[in-house]
N, C-alpha and C positions, 0 to 999 in steps of 0.2 A: 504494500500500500504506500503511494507517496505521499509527501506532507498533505500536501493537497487536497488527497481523497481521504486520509486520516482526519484531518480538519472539518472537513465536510459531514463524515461519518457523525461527529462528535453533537452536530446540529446544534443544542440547545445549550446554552450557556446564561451563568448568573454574573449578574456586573455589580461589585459590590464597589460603593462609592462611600469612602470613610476617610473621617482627619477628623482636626480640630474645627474645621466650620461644623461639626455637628455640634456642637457646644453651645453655640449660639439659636442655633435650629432656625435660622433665618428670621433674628431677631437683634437688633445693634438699640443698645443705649434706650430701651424700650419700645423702640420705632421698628415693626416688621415692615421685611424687605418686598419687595412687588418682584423679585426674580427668584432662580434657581436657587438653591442653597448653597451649595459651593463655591458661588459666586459675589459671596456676603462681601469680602472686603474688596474687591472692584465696586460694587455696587454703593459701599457706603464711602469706601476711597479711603480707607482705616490704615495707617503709618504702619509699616511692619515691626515699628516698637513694641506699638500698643497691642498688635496684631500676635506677635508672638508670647505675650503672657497669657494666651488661653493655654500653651504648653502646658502650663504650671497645676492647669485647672484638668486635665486630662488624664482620666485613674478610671476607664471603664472595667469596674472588677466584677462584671457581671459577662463581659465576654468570654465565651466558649469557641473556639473553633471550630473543635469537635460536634456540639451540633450545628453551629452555620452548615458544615460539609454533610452533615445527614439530611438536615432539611432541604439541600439544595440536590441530592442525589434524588431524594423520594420521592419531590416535584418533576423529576426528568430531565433536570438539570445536568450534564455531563463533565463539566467546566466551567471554572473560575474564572472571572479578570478583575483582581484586586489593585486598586488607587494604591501603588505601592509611593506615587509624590505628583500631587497634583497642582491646580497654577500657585498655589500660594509655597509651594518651593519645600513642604516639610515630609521628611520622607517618613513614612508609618512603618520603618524596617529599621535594624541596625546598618549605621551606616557610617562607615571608617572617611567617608571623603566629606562628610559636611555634619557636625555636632545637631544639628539641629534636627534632631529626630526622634523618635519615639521613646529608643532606650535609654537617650542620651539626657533627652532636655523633657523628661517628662517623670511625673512619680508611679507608673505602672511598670517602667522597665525594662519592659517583655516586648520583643521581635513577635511582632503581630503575625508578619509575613511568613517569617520561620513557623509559627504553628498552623500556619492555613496550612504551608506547602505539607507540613509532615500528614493535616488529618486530610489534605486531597489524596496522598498517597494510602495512606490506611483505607477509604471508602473507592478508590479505583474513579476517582473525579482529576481530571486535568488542570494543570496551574497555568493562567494567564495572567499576563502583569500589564498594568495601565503605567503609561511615564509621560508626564507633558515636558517633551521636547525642548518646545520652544521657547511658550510663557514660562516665567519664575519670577513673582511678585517678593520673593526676599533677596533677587539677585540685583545689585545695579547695572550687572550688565545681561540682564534675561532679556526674551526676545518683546521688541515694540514695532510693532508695524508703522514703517512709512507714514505721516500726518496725512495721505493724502486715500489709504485705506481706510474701508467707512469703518467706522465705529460699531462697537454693538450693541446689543437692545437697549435702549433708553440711552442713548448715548453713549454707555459706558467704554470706559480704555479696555485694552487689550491688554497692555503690559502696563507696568507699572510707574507712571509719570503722576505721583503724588508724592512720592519719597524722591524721585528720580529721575524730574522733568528736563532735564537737560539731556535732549537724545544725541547733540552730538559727541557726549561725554561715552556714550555707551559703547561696548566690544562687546559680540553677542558670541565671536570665537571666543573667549575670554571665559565666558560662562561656558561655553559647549564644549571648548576643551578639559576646563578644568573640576567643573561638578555633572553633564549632562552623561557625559560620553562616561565618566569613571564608575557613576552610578549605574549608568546600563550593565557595563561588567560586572559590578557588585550582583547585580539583581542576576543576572543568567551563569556565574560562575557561583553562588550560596544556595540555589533553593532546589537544585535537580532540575528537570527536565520543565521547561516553559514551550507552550504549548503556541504563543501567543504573544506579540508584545503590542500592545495599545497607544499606539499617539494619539495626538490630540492638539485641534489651533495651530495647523503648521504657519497660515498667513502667509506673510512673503518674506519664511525662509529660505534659503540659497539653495540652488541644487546642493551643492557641493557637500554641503552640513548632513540633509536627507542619503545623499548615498553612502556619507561617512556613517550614516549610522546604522543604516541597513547592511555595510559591509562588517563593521563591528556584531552587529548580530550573526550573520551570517562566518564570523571564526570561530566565536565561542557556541554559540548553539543554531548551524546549519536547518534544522528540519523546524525552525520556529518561526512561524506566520507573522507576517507584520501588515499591519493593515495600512490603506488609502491615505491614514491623516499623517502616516509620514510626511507627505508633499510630494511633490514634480515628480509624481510614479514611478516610485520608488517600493512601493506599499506589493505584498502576494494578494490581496482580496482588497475588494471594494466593500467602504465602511460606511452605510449610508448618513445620511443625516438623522439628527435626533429625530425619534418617533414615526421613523418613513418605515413602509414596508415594502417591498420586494413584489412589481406588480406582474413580474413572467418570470421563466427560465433562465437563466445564463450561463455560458461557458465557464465563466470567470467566479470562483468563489467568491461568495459573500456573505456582510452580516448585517442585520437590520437592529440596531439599537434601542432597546421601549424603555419607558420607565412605567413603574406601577401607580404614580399619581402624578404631580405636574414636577418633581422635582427631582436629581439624584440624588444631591447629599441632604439629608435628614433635615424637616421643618418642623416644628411645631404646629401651627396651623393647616399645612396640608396635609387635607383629610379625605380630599377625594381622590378616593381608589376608584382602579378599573375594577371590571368585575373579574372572578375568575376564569367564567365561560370566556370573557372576549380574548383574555391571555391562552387558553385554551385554544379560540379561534386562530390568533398569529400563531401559533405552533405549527400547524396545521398545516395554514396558509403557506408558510414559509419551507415546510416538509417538500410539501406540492412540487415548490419552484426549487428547490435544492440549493436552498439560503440556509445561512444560519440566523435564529435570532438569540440574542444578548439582553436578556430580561436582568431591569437594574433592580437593586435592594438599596437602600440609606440606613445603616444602622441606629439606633441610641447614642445620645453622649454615653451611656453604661454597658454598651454593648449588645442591646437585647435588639432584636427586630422588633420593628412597629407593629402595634396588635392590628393592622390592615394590612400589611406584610405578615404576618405568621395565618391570617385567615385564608389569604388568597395562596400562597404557599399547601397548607392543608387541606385544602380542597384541591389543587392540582396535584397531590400527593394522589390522596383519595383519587382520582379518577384516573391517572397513571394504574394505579395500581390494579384497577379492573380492565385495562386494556388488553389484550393481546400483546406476545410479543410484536417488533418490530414491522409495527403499522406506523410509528413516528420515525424516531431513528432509528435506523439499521433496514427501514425502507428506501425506496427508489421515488424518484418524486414522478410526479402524473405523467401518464400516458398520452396526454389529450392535449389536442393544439390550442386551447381555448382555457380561458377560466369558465367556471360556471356560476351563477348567481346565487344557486342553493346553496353549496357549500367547496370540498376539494377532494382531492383524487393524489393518494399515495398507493404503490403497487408493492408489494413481497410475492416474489415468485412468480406465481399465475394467479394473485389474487389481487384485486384492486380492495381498497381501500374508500369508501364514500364519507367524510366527515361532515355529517349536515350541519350547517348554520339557518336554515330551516327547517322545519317541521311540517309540513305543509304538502299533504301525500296529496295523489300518488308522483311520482316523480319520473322524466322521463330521461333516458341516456341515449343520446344519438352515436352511432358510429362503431359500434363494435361486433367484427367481424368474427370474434371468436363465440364458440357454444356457451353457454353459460350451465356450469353444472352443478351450482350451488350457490345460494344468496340466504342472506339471515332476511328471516320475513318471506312474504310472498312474491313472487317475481314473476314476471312473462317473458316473453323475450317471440317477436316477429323481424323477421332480416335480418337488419342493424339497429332494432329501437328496443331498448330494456326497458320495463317500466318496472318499478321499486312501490311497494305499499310501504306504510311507514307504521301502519296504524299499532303494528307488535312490538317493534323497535324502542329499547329500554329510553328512557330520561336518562341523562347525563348531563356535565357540562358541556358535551360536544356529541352528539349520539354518531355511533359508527354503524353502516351498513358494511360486510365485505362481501364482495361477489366473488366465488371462484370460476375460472375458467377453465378452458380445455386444453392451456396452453400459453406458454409467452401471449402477453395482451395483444393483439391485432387491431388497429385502432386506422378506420378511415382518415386521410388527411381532408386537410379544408376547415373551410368554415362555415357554420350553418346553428340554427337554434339549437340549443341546449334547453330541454323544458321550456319550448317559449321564450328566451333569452339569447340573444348573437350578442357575445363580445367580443370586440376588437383591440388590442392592446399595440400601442406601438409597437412595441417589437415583435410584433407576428407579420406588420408590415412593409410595402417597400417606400421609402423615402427619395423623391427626388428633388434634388435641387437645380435653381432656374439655371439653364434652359431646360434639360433633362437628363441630365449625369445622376445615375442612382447612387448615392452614398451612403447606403442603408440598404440592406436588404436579410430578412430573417424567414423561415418558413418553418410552420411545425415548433418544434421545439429544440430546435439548432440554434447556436451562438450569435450572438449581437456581436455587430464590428460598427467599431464606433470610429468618427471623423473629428477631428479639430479643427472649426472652421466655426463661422456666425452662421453659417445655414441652420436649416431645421432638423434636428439629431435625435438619439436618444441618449437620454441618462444613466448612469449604469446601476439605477433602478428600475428602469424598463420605459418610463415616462417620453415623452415627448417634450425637448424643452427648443426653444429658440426657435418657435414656427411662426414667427410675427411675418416674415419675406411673403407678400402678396404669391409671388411665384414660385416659391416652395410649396409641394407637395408632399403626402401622405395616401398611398392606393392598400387596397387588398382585393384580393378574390374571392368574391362570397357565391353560394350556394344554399338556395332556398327550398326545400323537397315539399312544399306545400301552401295554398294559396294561404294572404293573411294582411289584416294591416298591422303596422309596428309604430310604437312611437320612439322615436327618437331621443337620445338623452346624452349628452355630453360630460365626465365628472374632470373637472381640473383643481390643483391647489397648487399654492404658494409655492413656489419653491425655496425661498428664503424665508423659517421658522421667525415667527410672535409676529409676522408681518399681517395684516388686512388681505383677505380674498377681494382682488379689484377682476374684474369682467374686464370694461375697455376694448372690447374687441368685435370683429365681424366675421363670422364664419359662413363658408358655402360648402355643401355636402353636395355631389355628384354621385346618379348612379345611372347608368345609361343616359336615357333622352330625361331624366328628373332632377331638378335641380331645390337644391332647401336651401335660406339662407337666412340666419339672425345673428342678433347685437348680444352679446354676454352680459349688459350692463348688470342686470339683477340676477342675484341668484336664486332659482324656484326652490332649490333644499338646500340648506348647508349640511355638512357630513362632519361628525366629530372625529380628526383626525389627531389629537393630539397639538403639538406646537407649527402644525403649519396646516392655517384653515385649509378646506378641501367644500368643493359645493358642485351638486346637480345644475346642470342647464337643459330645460327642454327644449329641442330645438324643432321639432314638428312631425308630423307623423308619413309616413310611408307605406304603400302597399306592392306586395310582391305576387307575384303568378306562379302557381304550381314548376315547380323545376328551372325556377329561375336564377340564370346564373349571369353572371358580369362584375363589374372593376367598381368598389366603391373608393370616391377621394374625399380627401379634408382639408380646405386651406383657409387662411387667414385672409380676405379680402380687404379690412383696414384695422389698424390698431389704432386707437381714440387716445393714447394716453401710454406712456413709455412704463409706470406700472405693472400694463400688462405683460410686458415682459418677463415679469418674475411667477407667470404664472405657467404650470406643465400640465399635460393632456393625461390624464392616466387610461382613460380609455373612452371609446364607444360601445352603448349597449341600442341596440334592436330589440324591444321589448312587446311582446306581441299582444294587442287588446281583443280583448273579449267579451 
């Protein structure tokens, strides 16, 4: 097995996000923060004087290792990525290159890092280590981006120009040679085998910095994955943005990063959790498409998980545990060229895997060419359409159907309704830009090849981003095996997180001699997507004729407002009325 497919195998991972901002729980001088937690002393702009006496206040003598790594095994969890020094520059490990660390400059002592790694070892859970690279808010010469890169949410600095506002004073080699780089060795030559290393805010650090560091990895631990936020691609897998999901297949290993309520390092007042079912749901989802996802924890200032972390944990424990084996990891991801609206499709062997996110029988499967010689519940099956009763199928958080077959899955190519539903994902289709040079092209569930250029591309999320070119296009070839009207529906979001869902645009849909065309300005649903809005657009409805095939396109006809720009196409849905 190479790293690669070892990594992949691994699927699900727990992101644990821990320091001295838990202390504060996203609370300064009695005034709570309106951001992330971890991001308390950017956000209140706190001197790293005053900054580093939370050390002093940091004795969580209620942390366990040992069960962090049970409860994360029981959930389904596979692998760690532990905040071993995050931007405020303190490292949660023993650490001979910089005093200011856990054992050093704190009254509990103890190499946090050293007991995760030993209890991942004992329960057969993988070690990933989180390192911020670039930023270090105790360094005067940790990374600050250029005055002329925007700022982050609410304004805030990137690096730390409160202590250290004189940028021409800074040497960012300075810092990278002499705490970034030595720490990396400390962390992959003390803890065994890292599975993983995490960067994070590369900004506009230098090539030169990103491959030093990636070759540094690559002497002391060769087979250990480093993801996308290295910078100038340098990275083995693509790291999405916070809270995005994984909307197709890709060649390219990846990981899709959640958090369990709006923050990762530990708040006080954030109190809304997802549910369990919907974490359940991204497993699933992400299974499908042969992502990884990186579900975060915020511990206690005392070490314990938040009692909405240990509920949502135990219920995915619980429903892990009545699973089958290897329907999630140690599955193959879906068969099918298509997402489906019900729910998704992992396969083991000859058996597909149906995880519904509806309920809502009887359910149809278009396309599959193999016998069907056993399903849980009642099942038919005429040519290629399976139909699935649901009405016996247990409650869960995610309720499973598995169909077995007669053999490796046989699965018609194309596109066409899924129960009443055609979706279309950018990356199932071809992309040309003006005049007509394809720079995209994907079919089935074959690899994205992506272009760098302003044209209209995809993300190495699957999305559609930079489709504003009047003369850019987006085609597929669909196929309709039954007469029907459809209504049409557009879902896009933000591409840049805490930002407004802005429309601003005009879209034309072609499909033969029929043309659709409307204004995005309002959106008919918003979609709770986490930190970067996402909204439905209706855009009008459509009828097709029995056995009807041809080329549908999508382009942007005018963009009202440069906004729109930061907005990506996640897909096209054909939803059929009845």
């Amino acid at each position: 097995m190479t790293p690669d497919e070892y990594f992949r195998a691994l699927r699900f991972g727990m992101f644990i996000h821990w320091g001295l901002y838990a202390i504060p729980g996203g609370v300064w001088h009695g005034k709570k923060i309106s951001y992330i937690g971890e991001w308390l002393q950017a956000h209140c702009r706190i001197p790293h004087q005053e900054y580093a006496k939370l050390a002093g206040d940091f004795n969580p003598r209620r942390f366990d290792a040992d069960e962090w790594i049970s409860l994360a095994k029981a959930a389904g969890f596979n692998y760690i990525v532990f905040t071993a020094k995050h931007h405020d520059g303190f490292a949660m490990y023993k650490s001979n290159v910089s005093a200011w660390n856990v054992v050093d400059a704190t009254p509990f002592k103890r190499d946090i890092l050293a007991e995760l790694a030993a209890a991942c070892r004992k329960h057969g859970v993988a070690l990933g280590i989180y390192y911020s690279h670039y930023l270090d808010w105790s360094d005067p010469d940790g990374g600050d981006p250029a005055p002329e890169h925007p700022k982050n949410y609410d304004g805030m600095s990137w690096g730390n120009d409160w202590d250290f506002p004189d940028r021409s004073r800074k040497n960012f080699s300075r810092y990278f040679e002499n705490k970034a780089l030595p720490q990396i060795e400390e962390l992959l030559t003390n803890y065994g085998e890292v599975v993983e290393l995490w960067c994070d805010c590369p900004l506009d650090i230098e090539k030169k910095y990103s491959e030093k560091l990636r070759d540094t990895v690559r002497k002391f631990q060769p087979d250990c994955r480093i993801n996308s936020r290295i910078g100038n691609g340098c990275g083995d897998f693509d790291s999405l943005g916070d809270n995005q999901i994984m909307t197709c297949r890709q060649t390219r290993p990846c990981e899709s990063p959640i958090t369990l309520n709006h923050t990762w390092g530990f708040k006080y007042d954030d109190e809304d959790w997802k549910s369990a079912a919907l974490i359940a749901e991204r497993m699933a989802a992400l299974a499908s498409r042969d992502a990884n996802l990186l579900v975060n924890v915020g511990p206690r200032p005392d070490g314990k998980f938040p009692d909405g972390t240990l509920r949502i944990l135990n219920e995915l424990a619980a429903w892990h545990k009545n699973l089958p084996p290897n329907v999630l990891a140690g599955s193959s991801p879906g068969c099918f060229t298509q997402n489906f609206d019900w729910g998704y499709a992992t396969t083991t062997g000859n058996i597909v895997n149906f995880f519904l996110k509806k309920k809502n029988g009887p359910i149809t499967v278009t396309g599959i060419r193999n016998r069907v010689i056993a399903a849980d519940g009642i099942f038919s099956q005429k040519d290629k359409m399976l139909t699935l009763d649901l009405q016996n199928i247990p409650d869960s958080l995610l309720p499973l159907i598995r169909v077995t077959l007669d053999g490796k899955p046989d699965v018609a190519p194309g596109f066409f309704p899924q129960n009443g539903v055609l979706t279309l994902t950018p990356a199932s289709g071809k992309i040309f830009a003006a005049p007509s040079k394809i720079i995209h092209e994907k079919i089935g569930v074959d690899g994205v090849r992506h272009t760098d250029n302003d044209h209209m591309r995809c993300a190495p999320d699957g999305t559609l981003t930079a489709w504003h070119i009047p003369e850019d296009r987006i085609e597929w070839e669909i196929s309709f095996p039954y007469e029907g009207n459809f209504r049409i529906e557009i879902i896009t979001f933000m591409s840049f997180h805490a930002r407004p869902w802005y429309g601003d645009r005009e879209v034309e849909i072609l499909f033969n001699e029929q043309s659709i065309a409307k204004s995005l300005l309002v959106a008919d649903r918003e979609i709770e997507s986490g930190t970067h809005p996402a909204a439905v657009s209706i855009i009008g409805e459509i009828s097709f004729s029995p056995e009807t095939n041809g080329k549908i396109s999508l382009h942007t006809t005018r963009l009202l407002s440069d906004n729109a720009k930061m907005m990506n196409l996640v897909e096209i849905r054909f939803a059929e009325i009845k």
